[in-house]
C-alpha positions in Angstrom: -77.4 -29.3 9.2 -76.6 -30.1 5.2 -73.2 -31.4 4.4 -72.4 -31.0 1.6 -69.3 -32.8 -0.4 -67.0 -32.8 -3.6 -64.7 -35.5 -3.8 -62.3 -36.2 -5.8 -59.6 -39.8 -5.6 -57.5 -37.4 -4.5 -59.2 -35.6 -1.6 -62.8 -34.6 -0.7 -63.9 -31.1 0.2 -66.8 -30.9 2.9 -69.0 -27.7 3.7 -71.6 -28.0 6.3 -74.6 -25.2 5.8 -77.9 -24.6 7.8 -80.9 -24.3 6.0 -80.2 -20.2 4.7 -76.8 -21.3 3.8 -74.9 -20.2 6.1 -71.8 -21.8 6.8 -71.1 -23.9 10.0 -67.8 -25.4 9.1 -65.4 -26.4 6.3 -63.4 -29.3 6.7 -61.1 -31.7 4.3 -60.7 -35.6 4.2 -58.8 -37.8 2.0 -60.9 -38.9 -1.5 -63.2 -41.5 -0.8 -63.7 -43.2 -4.4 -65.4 -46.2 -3.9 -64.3 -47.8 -7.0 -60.3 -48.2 -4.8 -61.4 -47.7 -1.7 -63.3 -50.6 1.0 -66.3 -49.7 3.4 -63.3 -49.9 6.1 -61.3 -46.8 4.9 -63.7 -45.0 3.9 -65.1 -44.9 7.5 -61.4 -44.3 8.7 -61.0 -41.8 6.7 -64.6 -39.7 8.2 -63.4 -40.6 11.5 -59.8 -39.4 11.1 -61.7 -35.8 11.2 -63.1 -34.6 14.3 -65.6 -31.6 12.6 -67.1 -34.6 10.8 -67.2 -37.7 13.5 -68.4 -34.9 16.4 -71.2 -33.7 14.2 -72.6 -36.9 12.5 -75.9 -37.5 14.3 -76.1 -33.5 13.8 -76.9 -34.0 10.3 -80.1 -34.0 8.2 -79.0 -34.1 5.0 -76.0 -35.6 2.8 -75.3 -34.9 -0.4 -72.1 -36.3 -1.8 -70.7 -35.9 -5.4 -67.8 -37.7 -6.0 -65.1 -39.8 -8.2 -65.6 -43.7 -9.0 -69.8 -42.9 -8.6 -70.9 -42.9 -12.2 -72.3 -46.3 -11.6 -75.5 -47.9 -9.7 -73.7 -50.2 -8.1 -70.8 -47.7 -6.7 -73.6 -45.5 -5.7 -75.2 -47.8 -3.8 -72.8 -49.1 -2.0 -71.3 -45.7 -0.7 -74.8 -44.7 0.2 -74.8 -47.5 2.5 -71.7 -47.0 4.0 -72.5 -42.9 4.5 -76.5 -44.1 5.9 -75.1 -46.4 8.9 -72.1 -43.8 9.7 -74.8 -40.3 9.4 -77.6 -42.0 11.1 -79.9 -39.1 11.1 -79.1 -38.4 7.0 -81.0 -38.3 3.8 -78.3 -39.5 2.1 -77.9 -38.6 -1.8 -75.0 -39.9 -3.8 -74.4 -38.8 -7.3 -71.1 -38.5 -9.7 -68.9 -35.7 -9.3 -69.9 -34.2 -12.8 -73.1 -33.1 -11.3 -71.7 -30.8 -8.6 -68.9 -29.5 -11.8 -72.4 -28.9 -13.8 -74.1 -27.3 -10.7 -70.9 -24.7 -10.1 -70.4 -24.0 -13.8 -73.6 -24.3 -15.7 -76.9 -21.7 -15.2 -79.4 -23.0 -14.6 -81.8 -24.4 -17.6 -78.6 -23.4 -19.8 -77.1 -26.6 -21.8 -73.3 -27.3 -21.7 -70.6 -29.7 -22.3 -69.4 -29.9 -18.5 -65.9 -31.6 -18.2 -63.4 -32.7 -15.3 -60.0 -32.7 -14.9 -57.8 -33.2 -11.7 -56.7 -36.8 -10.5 -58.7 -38.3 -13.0 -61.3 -37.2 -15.7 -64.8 -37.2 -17.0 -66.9 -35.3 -19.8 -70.9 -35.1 -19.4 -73.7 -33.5 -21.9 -76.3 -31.4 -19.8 -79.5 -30.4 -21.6 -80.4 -28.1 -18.9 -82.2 -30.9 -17.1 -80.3 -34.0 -17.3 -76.8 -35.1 -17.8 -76.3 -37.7 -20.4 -73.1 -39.4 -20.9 -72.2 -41.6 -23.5 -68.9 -43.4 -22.9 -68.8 -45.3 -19.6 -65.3 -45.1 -17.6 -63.4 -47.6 -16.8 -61.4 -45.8 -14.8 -57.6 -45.2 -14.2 -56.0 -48.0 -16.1 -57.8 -47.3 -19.4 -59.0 -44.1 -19.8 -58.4 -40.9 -17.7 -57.4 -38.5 -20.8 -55.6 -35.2 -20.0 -55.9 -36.2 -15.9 -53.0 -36.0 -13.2 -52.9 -39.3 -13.1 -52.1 -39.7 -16.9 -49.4 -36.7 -16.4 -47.8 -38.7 -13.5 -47.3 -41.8 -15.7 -45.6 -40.2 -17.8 -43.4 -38.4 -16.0 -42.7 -41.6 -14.2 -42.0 -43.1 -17.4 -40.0 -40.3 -19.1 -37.8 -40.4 -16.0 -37.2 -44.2 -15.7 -36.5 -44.6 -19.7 -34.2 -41.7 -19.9 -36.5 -39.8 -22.1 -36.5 -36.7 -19.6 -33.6 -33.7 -19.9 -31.0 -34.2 -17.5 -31.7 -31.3 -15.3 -35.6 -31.7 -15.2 -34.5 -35.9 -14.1 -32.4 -33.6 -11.4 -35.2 -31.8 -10.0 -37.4 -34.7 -10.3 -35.3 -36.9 -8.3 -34.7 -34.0 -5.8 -38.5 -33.7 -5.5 -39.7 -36.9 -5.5 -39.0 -40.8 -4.1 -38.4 -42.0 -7.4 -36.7 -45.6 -5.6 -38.7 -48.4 -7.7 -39.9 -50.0 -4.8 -41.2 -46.9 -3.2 -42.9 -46.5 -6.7 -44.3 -49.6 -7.2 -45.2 -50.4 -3.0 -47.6 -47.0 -4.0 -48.7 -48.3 -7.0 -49.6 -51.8 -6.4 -49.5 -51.9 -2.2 -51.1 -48.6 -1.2 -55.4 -47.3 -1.6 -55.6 -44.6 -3.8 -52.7 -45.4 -6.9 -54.3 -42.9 -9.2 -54.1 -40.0 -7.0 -50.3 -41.3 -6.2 -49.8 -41.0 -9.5 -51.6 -37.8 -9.8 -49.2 -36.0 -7.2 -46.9 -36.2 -10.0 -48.7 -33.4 -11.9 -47.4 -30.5 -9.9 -43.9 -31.4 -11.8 -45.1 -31.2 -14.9 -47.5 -28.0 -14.3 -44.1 -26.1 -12.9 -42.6 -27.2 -16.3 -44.9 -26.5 -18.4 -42.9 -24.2 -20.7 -40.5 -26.8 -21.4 -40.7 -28.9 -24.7 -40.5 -31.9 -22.7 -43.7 -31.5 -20.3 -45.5 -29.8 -23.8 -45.9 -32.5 -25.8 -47.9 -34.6 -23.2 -49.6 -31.8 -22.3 -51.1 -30.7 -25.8 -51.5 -34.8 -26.9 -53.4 -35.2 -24.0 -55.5 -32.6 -24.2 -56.0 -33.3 -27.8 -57.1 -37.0 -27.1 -59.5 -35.6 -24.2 -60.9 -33.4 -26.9 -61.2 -36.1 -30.0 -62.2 -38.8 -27.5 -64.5 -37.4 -24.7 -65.5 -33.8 -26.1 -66.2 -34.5 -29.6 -68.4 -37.7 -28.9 -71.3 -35.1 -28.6 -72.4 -33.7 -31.9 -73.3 -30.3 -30.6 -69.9 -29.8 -29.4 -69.8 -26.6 -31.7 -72.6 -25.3 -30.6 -72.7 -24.5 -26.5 -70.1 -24.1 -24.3 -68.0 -26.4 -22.6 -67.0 -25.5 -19.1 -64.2 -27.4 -16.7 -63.8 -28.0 -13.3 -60.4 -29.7 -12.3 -57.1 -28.4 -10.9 -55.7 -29.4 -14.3 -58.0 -27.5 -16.1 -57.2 -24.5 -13.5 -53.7 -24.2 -14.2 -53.6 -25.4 -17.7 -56.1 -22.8 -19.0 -54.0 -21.4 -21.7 -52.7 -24.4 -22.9 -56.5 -25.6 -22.4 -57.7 -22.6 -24.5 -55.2 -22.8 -27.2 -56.5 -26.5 -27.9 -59.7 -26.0 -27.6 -59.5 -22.8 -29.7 -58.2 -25.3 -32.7 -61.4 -27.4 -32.7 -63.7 -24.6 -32.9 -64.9 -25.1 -29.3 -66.0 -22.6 -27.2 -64.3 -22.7 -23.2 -67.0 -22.0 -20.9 -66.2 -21.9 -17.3 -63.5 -23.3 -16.0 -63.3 -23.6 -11.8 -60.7 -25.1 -9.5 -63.3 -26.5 -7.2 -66.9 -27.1 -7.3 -67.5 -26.4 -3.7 -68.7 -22.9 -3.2 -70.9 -22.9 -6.1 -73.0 -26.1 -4.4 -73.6 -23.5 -1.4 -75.4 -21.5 -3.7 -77.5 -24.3 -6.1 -78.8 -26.1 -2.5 -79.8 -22.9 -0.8 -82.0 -21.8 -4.4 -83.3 -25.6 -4.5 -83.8 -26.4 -0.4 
C-alpha cells in the first residue's frame, strides 16, 4: 500500500493506492508543517485518524509533499518522525511544489509552477529538476498573495477602522474578532498562519468590493514582481498554480498576470488526484 500526501499548514490530503492505482482510501488530517509544528503533534495529529493509525504497518511506501519542507533540515526531521510512526515505509519527503509541478506540469515540459493557499511558493521546473532561487522564510516575511497575507489584512483593516461599516458588520458576525481570542491564536496556538489563513474566505466572498480589491491586485502584483519575475524566462513558458487562492481568484489572477505578458498555465485547487496518476506511470 502507497500513501500518498499533499499537505498544506492548513490541512493535508492523504490517498492510499495499491500498486495499479487503485484507490483504497481517502482520508484528511490537519497540516503537518514541520517548520510550526513538534514531532508530538504531528504524531497526534496521524493518530487522531483511524484510516491512517489502523493501516500504518500496512504501508510500503510514503511519499509526502508538503508546506515548511523546502529545507534539508525540515526534511529530515519529518522523515524521521513519519519512519518510526510507518515502520514498514520507504519514506520520501519533498516540498509541496513538487506534487503542484507533478499535477500541473507534463511531463518533460518546463513551467513556472506556483502555490497559493495558506501560504505561498514559486519554483522553476526545467522538465527535470526544480530550481528555486529565493529561499522562504516563511509566514512572518514573505508569503505574497497567500491566505495568510489576506487574513492580516483583514484583521488589520477591521481593528484600524479601515474596513466599510457593513463589511466590519459581517466580519464581526462571522468571526471571533475579541483581541485575546486573536492574539491566544496567534501567539498561543500551532498553526498561526493557517489561523490567519481562515480569514481568506471573507475576503474571497468580497471580492467585488473596492475594499477587499486593492489587497487582492497589490498582492498579486508583489507575488508577480517578487517571486514570478525572478526567473528570466518568465515570458516564455507557462506558469501554472495550485492553491485554493489561486482557485477562486482566477480572474483576478488572469487579469494580473495578463498585464505582465505572462502566460497562466494550469491552475488546480488540489494537487491530489493528479499524484495518483504521476506514481502509477513512475511505480
Amino acid at each position: 500500500m502507497k500513501l500518498l500526501v499533499d499537505s498544506g499548514s492548513t490541512k493535508a490530503d492523504w490517498i492510499a493506492i495499491d500498486d495499479n492505482g487503485k484507490v483504497l482510501f481517502t482520508t484528511q488530517t490537519l497540516g503537518l508543517n514541520p517548520e510550526v509544528l513538534d514531532k508530538a503533534e504531528i504524531i497526534n495529529r496521524l493518530e487522531d485518524k483511524f484510516d491512517i493509525s489502523h493501516n500504518k504497518d500496512k504501508a510500503t511506501h510514503l511519499y509526502f509533499y508538503g508546506a515548511g519542507c523546502g529545507t534539508d533540515r525540515m526534511k529530515n526531521f519529518l522523515a524521521k518522525v513519519f519512519q518510526e510512526y510507518f515502520v514498514h515505509a520507504i519514506v520520501s519527503v519533498h516540498e509541496d511544489t513538487y506534487a503542484a509541478v507533478y499535477a500541473t506540469t507534463p511531463k518533460n515540459e518546463e513551467a513556472i509552477v506556483c502555490i497559493l493557499g495558506t501560504g505561498s511558493n514559486c519554483s522553476y521546473f526545467d522538465g527535470n529538476v526544480l530550481h528555486q532561487k529565493v529561499q522562504s522564510l516563511g509566514y512572518i516575511a514573505m508569503d505574497d498573495c497567500s491566505g495568510n497575507r489576506f487574513g492580516r489584512h483583514l484583521i488589520r483593516g477591521y481593528y484600524f477602522g479601515t474596513m466599510p461599516s457593513d463589511l466590519a458588520k459581517e466580519f464581526e458576525e462571522e468571526y471571533n474578532v475579541d483581541p485575546d481570542y486573536i492574539k491566544h491564536n496567534l501567539y498561543k496556538e500551532p498553526n498561526p498562519n493557517a489561523y490567519l489563513a481562515t480569514f481568506a474566505k471573507f475576503l474571497i466572498k468580497h471580492k467585488d468590493t473596492q475594499f477587499c480589491k486593492k489587497y487582492i491586485y497589490a498582492e498579486m502584483e508583489d507575488f508577480v514582481e517578487n517571486y514570478i519575475m525572478q526567473f528570466e524566462n518568465h515570458k516564455e513558458i507557462p506558469v501554472h498554480f495550485v492553491g485554493s487562492i489561486a482557485f477562486y481568484l482566477v480572474d483576478e489572477l488572469t487579469e494580473v498576470l495578463n498585464r505582465y505578458d505572462i502566460k497562466i498555465g494550469n491552475v488546480l485547487r488540489r494537487p491530489i488526484d493528479g499524484l495518483i496518476a504521476y506514481h502509477v506511470l513512475n511505480k
